[in-house]
N, C-alpha and C positions, 0 to 999 in steps of 0.2 A: 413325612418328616416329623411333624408334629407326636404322633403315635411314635415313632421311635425313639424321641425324645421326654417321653411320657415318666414319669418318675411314679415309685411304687409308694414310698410314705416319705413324711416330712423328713423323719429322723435320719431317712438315710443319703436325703439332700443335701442336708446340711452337714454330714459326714463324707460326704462326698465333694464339695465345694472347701471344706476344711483339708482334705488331703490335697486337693490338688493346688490350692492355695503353697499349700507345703512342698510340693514337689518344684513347683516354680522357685520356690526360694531355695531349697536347695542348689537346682541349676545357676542361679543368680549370683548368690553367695559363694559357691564352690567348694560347701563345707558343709557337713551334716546337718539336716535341720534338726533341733531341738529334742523332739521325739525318737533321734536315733541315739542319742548322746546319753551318757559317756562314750568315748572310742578310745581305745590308745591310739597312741601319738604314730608310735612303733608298731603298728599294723600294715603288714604287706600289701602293697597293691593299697591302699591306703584309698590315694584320690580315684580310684577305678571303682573304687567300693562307693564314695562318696555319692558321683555320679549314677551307681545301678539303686542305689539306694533312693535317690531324685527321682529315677524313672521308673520304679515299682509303685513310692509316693505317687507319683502322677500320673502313671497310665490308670493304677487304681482307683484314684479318685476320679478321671474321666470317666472309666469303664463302669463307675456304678451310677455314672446318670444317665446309660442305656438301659433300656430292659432288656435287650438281647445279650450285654456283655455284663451286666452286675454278676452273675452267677461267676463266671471266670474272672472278674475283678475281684472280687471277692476271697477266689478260692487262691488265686495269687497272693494277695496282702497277706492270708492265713499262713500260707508257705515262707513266707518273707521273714515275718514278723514272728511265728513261732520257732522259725531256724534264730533269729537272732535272741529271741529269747534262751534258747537252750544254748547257744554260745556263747552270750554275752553274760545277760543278767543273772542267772542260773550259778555263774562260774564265779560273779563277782561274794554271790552267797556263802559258794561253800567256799571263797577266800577269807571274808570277815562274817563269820554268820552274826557275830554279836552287834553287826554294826547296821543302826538302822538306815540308811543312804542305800546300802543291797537291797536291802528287803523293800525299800521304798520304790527304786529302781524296777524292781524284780512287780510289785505289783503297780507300775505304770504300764508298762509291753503286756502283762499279763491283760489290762483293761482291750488294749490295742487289739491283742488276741481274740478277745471275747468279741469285741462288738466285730471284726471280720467271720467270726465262727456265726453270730448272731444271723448272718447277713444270706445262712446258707439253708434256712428254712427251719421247721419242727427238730431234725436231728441233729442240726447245729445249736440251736436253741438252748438246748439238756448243758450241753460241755461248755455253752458260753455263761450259764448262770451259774456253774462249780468254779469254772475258773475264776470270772467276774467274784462270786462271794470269798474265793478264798484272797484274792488282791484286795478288797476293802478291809478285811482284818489288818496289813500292815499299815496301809493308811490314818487307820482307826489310832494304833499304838502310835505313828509318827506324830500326832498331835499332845500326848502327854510323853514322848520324850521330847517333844522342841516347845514344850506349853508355853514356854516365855515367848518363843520365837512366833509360834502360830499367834499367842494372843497378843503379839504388835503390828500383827495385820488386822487386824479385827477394824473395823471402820471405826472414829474415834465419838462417829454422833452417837454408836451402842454403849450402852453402859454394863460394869463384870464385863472385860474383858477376858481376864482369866478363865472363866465358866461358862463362855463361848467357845473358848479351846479344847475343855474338854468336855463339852454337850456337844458339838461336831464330831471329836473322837468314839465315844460314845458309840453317837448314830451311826459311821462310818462300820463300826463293829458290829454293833447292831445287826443293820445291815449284811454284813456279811455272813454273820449266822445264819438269817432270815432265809439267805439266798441255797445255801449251804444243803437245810436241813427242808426246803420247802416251803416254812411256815410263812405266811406273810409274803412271798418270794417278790409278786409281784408289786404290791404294796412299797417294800425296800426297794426293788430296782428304780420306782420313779420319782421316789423320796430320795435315795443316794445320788440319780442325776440330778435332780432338781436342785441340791447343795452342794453340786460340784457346780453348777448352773450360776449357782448366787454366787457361792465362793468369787466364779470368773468376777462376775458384774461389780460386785462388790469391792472388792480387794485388787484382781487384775489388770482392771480397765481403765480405772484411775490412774492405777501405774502406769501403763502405759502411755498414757494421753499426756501424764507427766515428763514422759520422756525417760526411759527405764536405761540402768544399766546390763549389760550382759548375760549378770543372772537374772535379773528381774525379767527381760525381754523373753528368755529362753523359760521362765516359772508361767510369763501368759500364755507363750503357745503349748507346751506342755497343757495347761489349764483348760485350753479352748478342745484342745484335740482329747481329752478325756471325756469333758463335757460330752462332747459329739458321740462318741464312741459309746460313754455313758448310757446313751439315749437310745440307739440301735440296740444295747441289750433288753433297756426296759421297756422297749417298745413291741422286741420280742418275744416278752413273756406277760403280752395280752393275747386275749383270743382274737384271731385273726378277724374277725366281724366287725372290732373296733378300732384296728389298728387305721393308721391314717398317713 
């Protein structure tokens, strides 16, 4: 049992303890968790969705703290989460391309995407750090189109709040170039988790513990579950000798 229960690296523990965290609350709540959302209202079959949605969440995150079933937990969430990327996110694009909440959207499932692609070895690896890099570009820009916004999360003991906002934005681009073109690749991948990492610590967790409202609750788990995701790509593009 012990042996079956044997987990492969850190990163994809905690990615794995993170979904199914998620998936229970789905079932719980009886409404999309966080990382599925936005949904219309007006969607067919609507609470049936909710529900398959719970249980892809959670068998997934069960199934990658097997070694015998992470490969098909894996290649699941990829199928799940890429279908609703191309129906959801995708579609919200080419409804407002001008509007950054799509594109922001569009590169959160795009992260989701990667770190399940991440999960499926050397040939997953490739397509999780194109996708991963092209998703921190729109992150990158969401922090100088909401620079007020971003820089009143900024914790208040830092000082230049403003130029926290967009030296994150920056890096987030950075970053995604990095990942894009090669250069640096690996380097960016565990610098962009690492300040999706802080970001949480920082900024989400105090909210939380504050007692959040609706968006704020749904901006930590959103937060937490990138982080995780985050870390399964950058974890993917070490040589497997030091992977842990």
């Amino acid at each position: 049992m012990a042996q079956a229960l044997r987990i492969e690296n850190v990163s994809r523990a905690i990615f794995a303890a993170t979904l199914t965290a998620l998936g229970v609350l789905g079932f719980v709540t009886g409404e999309f968790a966080p990382i599925w959302q936005p949904v219309p209202k007006a969607l067919p079959a609507r609470e049936l969705l909710v529900y398959l949605c719970a249980l892809v969440t959670l068998a997934g995150g069960l199934g990658l703290l097997w070694q015998r079933t992470a490969d098909i937990a894996a290649r699941v969430l990829l199928a799940a989460w890429l279908l609703w990327l191309l129906l959801f996110r995708l579609q919200d694009v080419f409804r407002a391309p001008a509007t950054q909440d799509a594109w922001s959207g569009c590169g959160e499932m795009a992260v989701y995407v990667a770190g399940a692609w991440a999960l499926l070895g050397a040939k997953g690896a490739r397509m999780a750090r194109i996708l991963y890099g092209l998703a921190m570009i729109p992150f990158g820009v969401a922090h100088f189109s909401y620079a007020k916004e971003t820089a009143q999360l900024v914790p208040g003991w830092l000082p230049w709040h403003p130029a926290w906002a967009y030296f994150t934005g920056c890096a987030f681009i950075a970053a995604g170039v990095a990942m894009l073109t090669g250069f640096f690749a690996r380097l960016a991948a565990v610098l962009s988790a690492l300040q999706m990492g802080l970001f949480t610590l920082l900024v989400w967790v105090p909210i939380a513990w504050a007692g959040p409202n609706a968006f704020q609750w749904s901006e930590f788990v959103i937060s937490v579950t990138l982080t995780a995701a985050a870390w399964v790509v950058a974890d993917s593009c070490r040589p497997p000798q030091v992977r842990q």
